[in-house]
DRENPA-3360 file (N, C-alpha, C; in nm, 2 decimals, always signed):
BEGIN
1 = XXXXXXXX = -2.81/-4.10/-13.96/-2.75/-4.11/-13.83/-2.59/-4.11/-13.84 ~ -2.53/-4.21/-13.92/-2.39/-4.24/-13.94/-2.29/-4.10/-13.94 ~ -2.38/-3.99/-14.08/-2.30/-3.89/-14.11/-2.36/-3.76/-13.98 ~ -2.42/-3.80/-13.88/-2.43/-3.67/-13.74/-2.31/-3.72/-13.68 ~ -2.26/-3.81/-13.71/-2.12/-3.81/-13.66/-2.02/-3.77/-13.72 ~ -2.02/-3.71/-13.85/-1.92/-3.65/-13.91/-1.92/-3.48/-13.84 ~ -2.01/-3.49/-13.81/-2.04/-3.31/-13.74/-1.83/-3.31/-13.67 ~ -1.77/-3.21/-13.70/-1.67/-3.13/-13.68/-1.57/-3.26/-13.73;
9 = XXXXXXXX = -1.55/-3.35/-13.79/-1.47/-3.41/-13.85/-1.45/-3.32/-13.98 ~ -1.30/-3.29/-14.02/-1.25/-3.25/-14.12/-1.16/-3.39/-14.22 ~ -1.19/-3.32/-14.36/-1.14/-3.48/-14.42/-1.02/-3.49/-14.49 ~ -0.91/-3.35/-14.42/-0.82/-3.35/-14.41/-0.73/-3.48/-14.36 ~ -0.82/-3.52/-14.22/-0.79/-3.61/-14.11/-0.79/-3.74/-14.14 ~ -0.84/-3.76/-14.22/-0.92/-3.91/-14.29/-0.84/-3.93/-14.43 ~ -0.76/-4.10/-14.39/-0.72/-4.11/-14.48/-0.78/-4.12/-14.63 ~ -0.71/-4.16/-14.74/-0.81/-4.15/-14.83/-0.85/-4.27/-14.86;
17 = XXXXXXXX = -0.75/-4.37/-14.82/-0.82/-4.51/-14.83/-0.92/-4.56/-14.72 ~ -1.00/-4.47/-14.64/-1.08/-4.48/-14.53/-1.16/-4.43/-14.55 ~ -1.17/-4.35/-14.69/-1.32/-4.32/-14.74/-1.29/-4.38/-14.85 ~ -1.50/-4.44/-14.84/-1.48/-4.55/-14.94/-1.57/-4.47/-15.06 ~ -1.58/-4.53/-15.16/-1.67/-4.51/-15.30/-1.79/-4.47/-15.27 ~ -1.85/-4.53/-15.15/-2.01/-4.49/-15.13/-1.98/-4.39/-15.09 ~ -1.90/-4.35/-15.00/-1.92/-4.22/-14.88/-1.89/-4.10/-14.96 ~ -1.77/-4.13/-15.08/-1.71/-4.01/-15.16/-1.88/-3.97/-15.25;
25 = XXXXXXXX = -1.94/-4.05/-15.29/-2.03/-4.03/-15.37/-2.17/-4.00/-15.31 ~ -2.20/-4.09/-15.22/-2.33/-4.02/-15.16/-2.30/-3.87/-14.99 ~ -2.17/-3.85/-15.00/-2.15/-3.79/-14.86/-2.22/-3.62/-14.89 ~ -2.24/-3.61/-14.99/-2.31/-3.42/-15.02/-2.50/-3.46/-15.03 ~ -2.52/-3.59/-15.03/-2.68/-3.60/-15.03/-2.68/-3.63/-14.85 ~ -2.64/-3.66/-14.79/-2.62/-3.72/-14.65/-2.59/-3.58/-14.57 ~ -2.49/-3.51/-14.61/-2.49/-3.37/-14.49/-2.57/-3.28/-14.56 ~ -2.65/-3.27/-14.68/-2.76/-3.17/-14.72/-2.89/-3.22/-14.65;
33 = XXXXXXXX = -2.94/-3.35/-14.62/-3.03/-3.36/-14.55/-3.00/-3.37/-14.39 ~ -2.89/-3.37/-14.34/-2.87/-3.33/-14.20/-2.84/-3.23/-14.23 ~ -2.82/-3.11/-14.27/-2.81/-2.98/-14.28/-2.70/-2.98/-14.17 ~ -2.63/-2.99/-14.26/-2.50/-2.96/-14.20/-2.39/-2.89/-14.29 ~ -2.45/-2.75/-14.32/-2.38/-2.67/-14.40/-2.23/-2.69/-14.42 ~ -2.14/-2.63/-14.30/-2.04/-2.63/-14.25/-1.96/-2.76/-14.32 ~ -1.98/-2.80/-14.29/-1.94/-2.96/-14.32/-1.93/-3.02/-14.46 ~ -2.08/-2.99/-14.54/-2.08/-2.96/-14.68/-1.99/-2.87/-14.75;
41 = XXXXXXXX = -1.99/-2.75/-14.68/-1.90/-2.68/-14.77/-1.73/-2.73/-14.71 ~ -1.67/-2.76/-14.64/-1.58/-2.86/-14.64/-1.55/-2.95/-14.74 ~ -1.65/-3.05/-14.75/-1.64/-3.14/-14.84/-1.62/-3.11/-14.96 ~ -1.67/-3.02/-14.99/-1.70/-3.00/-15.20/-1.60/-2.88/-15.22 ~ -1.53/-2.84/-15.12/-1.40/-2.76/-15.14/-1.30/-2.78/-15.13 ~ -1.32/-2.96/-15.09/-1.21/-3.03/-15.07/-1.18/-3.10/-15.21 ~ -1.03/-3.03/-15.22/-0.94/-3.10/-15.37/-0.95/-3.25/-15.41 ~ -0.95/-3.32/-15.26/-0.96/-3.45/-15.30/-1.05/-3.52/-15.33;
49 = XXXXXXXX = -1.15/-3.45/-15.25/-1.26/-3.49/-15.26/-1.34/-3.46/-15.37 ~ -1.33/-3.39/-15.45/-1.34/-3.32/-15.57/-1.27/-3.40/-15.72 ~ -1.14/-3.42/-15.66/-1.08/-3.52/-15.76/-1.15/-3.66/-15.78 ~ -1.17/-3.74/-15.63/-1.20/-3.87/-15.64/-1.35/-3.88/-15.71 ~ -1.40/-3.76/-15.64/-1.57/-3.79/-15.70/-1.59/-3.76/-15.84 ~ -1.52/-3.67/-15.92/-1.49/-3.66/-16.08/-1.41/-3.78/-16.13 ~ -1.35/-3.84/-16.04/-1.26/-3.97/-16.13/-1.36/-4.08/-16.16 ~ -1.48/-4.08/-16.00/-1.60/-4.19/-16.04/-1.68/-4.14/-16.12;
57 = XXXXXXXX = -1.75/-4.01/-16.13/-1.83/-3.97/-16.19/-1.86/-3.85/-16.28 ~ -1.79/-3.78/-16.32/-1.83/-3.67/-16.35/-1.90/-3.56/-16.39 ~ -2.05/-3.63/-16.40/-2.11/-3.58/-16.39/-2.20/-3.59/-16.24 ~ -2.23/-3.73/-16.18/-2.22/-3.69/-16.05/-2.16/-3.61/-15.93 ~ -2.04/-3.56/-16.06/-1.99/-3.41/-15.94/-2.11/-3.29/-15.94 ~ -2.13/-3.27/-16.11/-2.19/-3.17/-16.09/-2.35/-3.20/-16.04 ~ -2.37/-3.28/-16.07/-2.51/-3.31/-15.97/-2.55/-3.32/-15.80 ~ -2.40/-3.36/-15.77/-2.42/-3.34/-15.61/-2.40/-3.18/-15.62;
65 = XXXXXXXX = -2.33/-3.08/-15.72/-2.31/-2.98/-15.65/-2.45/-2.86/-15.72 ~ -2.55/-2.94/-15.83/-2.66/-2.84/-15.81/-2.72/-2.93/-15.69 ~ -2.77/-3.00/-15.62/-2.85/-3.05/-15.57/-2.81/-2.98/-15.42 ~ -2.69/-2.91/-15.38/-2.67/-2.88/-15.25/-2.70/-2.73/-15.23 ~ -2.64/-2.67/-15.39/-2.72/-2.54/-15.38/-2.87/-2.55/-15.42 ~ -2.97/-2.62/-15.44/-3.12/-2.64/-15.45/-3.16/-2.55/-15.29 ~ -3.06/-2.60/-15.16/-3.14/-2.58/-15.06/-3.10/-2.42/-15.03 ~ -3.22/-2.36/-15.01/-3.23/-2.21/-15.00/-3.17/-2.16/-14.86;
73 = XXXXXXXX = -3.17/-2.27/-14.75/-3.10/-2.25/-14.62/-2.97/-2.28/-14.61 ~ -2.87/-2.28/-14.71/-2.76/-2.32/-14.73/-2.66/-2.20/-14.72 ~ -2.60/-2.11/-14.61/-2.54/-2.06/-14.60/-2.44/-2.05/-14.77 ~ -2.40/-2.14/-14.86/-2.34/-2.13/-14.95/-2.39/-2.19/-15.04 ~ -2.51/-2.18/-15.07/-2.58/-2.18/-15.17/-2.53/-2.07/-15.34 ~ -2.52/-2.00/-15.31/-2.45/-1.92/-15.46/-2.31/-1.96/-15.48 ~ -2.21/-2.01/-15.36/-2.07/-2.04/-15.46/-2.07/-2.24/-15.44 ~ -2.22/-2.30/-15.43/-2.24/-2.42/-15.46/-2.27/-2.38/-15.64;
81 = XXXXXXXX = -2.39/-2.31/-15.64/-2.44/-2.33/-15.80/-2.34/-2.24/-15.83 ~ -2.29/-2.13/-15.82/-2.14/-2.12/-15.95/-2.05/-2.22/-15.97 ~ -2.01/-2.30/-15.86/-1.91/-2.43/-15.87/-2.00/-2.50/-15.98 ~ -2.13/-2.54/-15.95/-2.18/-2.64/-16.05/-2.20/-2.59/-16.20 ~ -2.25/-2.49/-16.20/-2.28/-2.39/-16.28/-2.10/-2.40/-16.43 ~ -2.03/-2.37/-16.32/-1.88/-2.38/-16.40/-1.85/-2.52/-16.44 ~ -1.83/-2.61/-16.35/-1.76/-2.76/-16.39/-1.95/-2.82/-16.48 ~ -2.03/-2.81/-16.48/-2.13/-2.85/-16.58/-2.07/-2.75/-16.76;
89 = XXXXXXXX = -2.00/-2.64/-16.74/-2.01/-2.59/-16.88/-1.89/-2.66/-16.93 ~ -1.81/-2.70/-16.85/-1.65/-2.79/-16.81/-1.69/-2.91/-16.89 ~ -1.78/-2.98/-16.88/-1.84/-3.12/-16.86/-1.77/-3.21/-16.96 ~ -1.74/-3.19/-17.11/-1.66/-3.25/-17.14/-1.54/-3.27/-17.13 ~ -1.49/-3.17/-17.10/-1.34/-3.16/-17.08/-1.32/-3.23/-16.92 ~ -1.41/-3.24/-16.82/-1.43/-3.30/-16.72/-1.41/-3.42/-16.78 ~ -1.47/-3.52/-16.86/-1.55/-3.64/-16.88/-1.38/-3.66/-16.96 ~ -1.32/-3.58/-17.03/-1.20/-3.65/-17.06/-1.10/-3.60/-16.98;
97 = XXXXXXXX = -1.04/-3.52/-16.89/-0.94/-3.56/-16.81/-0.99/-3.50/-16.67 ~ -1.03/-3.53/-16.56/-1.11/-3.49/-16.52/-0.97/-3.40/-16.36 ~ -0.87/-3.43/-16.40/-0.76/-3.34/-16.36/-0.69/-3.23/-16.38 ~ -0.68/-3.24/-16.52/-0.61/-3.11/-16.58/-0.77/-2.99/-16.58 ~ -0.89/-3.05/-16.59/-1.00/-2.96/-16.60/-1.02/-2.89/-16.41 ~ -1.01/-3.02/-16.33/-1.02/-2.88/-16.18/-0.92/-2.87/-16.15 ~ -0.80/-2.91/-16.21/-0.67/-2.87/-16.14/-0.69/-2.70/-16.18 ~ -0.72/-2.71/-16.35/-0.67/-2.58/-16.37/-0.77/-2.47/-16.35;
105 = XXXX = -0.91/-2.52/-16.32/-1.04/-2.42/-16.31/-0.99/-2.37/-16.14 ~ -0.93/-2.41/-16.03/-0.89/-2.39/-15.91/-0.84/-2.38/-15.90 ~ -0.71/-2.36/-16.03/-0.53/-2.29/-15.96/-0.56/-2.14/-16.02 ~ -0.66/-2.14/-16.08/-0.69/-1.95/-16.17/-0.66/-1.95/-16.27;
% end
């Protein structure tokens, strides 16, 4: 229920101390079962959000991002599992700087 309210919030808008640890970490299991595509792909495109969730976890990045492409009704299902697909072959180089590894997989 909490995250049908994120429907057309961008997290551009949202400071980053106003998202907390849970929400950075469970917010891609939360809008894949509201199916809220749009929104998902926001989130896991977002730099920051991408930094913070590799700073907690790094490999719970790449597990939120096969688990979003799993869903076959996912308008971006193929550049979810190349994202995962890439930062999983990344993984140690993730696990030790987990900055220099998506700064530089996303600057080209």
């Amino acid at each position: 229920m909490f995250f049908s309210m994120l429907k057309g919030v961008h997290l551009h808008n949202i400071p980053r101390s106003a998202m907390s640890e849970f929400a950075v970490r469970h917010i891609v299991y939360h809008l894949c079962a509201s199916e809220l595509w749009h929104e998902l792909f926001e989130v896991v495109s977002d730099v920051k959000w991408l930094l913070a969730r590799a700073q907690m976890e790094p490999l719970g990045l790449v597990l939120d991002l096969e688990h979003a492409a799993g869903f076959p009704c996912c308008p971006h299902q193929r550049v979810l599992r190349l994202m995962g697909q890439a930062l999983r072959m990344d993984l140690q180089e993730l696990q030790h700087d987990y900055r220099v590894c998506l700064l530089s997989s996303w600057a080209g």
